[in-house]
Short mmCIF file of the C-alpha atoms (twelve columns), coordinates in Angstrom:
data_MODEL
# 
_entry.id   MODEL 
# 
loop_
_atom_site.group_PDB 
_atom_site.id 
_atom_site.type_symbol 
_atom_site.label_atom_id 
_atom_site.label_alt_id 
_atom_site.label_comp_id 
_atom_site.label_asym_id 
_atom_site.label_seq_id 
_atom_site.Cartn_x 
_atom_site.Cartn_y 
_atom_site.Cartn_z 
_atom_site.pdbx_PDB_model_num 
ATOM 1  C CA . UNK A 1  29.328 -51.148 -9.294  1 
ATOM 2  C CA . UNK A 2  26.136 -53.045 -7.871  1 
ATOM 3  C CA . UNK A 3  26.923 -54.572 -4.422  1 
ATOM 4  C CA . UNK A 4  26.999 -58.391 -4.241  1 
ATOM 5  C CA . UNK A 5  24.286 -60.531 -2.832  1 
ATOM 6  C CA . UNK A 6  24.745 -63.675 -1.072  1 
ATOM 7  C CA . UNK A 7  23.691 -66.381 -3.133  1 
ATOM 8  C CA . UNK A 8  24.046 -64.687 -6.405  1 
ATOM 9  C CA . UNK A 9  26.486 -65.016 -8.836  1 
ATOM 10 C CA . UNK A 10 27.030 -62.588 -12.184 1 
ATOM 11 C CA . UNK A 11 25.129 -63.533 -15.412 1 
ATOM 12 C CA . UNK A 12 24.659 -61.943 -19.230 1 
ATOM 13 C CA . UNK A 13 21.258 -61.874 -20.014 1 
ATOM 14 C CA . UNK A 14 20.485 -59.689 -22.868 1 
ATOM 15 C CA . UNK A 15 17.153 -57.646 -22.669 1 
ATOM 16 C CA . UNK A 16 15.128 -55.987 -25.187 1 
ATOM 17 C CA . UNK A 17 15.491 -51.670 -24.923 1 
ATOM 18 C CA . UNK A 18 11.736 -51.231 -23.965 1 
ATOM 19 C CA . UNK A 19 12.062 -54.126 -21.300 1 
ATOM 20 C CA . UNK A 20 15.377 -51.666 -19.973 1 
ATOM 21 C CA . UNK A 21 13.616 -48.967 -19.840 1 
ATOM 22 C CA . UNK A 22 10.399 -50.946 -17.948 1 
ATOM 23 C CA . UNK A 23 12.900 -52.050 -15.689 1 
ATOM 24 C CA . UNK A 24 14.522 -48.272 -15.279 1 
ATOM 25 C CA . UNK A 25 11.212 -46.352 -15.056 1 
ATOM 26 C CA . UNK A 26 10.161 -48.724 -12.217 1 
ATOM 27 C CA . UNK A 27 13.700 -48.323 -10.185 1 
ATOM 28 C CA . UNK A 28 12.992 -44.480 -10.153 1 
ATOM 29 C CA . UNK A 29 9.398  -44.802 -9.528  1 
ATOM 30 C CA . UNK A 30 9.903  -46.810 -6.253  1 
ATOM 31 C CA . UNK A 31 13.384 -45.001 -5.427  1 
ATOM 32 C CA . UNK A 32 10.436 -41.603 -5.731  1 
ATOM 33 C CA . UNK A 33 9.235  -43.741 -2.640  1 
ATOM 34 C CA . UNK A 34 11.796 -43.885 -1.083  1 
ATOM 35 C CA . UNK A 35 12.656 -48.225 -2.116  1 
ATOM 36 C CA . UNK A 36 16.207 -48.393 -3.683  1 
ATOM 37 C CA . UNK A 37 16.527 -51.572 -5.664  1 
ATOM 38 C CA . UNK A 38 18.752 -52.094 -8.438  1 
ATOM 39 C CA . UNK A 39 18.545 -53.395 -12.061 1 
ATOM 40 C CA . UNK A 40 19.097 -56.998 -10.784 1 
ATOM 41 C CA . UNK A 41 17.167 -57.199 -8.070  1 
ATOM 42 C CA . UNK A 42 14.384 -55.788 -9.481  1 
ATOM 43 C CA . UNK A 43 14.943 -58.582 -11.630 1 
ATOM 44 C CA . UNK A 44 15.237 -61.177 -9.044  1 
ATOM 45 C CA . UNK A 45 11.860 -60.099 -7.604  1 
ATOM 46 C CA . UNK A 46 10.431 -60.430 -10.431 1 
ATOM 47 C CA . UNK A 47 11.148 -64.123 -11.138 1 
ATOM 48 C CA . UNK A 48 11.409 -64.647 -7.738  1 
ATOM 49 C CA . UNK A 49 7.522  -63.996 -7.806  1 
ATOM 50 C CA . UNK A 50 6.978  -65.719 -10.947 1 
ATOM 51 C CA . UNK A 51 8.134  -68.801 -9.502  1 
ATOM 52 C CA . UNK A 52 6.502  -68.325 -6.238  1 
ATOM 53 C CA . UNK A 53 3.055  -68.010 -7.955  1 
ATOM 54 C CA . UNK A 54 2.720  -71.817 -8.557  1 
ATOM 55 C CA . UNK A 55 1.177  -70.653 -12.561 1 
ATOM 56 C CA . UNK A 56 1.820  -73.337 -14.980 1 
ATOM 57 C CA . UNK A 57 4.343  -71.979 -17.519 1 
ATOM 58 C CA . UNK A 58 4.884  -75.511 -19.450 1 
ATOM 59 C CA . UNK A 59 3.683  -76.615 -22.709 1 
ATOM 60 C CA . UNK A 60 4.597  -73.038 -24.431 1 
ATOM 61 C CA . UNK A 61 5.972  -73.014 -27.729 1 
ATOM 62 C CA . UNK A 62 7.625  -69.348 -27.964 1 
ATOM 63 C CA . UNK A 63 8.986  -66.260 -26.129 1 
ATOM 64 C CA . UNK A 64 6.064  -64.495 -27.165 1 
ATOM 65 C CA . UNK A 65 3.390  -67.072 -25.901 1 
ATOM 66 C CA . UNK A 66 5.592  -67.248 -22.650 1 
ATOM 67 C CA . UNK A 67 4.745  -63.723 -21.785 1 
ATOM 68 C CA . UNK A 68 1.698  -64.168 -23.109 1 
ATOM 69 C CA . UNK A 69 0.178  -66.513 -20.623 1 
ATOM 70 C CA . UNK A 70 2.134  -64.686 -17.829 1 
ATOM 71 C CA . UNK A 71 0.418  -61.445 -18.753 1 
ATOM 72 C CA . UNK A 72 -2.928 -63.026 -19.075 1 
ATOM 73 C CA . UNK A 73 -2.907 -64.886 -15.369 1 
ATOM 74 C CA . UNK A 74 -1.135 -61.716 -13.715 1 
ATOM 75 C CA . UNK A 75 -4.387 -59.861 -15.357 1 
ATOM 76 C CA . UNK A 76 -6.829 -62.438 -14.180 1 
ATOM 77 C CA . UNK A 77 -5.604 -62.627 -10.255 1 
ATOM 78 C CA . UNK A 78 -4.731 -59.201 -9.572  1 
ATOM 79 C CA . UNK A 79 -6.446 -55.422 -9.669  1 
ATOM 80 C CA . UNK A 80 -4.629 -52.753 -11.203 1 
ATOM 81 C CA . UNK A 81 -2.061 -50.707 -9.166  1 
ATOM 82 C CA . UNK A 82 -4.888 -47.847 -7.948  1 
ATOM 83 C CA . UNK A 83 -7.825 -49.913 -7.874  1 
ATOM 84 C CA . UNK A 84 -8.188 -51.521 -4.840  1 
ATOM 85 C CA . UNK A 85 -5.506 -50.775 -3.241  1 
# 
């Protein structure tokens, strides 16, 4: 059972299985490194981020234009994981 974290409270959300297994293949890539985070806060971080960012998300008509435009600025402001880094 994942431990509780203050502020938090239990939600459904239901995800797509390639998203799960994004989500998965990350957890053991940074647990690898040593970094143990959970499913949900891996989550968290994620939108946590998102929202942090300031990027416009408004005005989209779909799911699929959603993570369209999120993929597009996250490729226009930041190098790839290996390049320079």
């Amino acid at each position: 059972m994942a431990r509780e974290v203050k502020g938090t409270k239990p939600v459904n959300i239901l995800l797509r299985d390639r998203n799960i297994l994004w989500v998965d293949n990350l957890k053991l890539s940074l647990r690898a490194g040593g970094v143990i985070i959970e499913r949900a806060g891996l989550v968290r971080a994620i939108l946590d981020g998102l929202e942090a960012s300031g990027v416009d998300l408004a005005g989209v008509g779909s799911e699929d234009e959603l993570a369209g435009l999120i993929a597009e600025r996250l490729r226009a402001g930041a190098p790839k994981r290996g390049k320079g880094r």
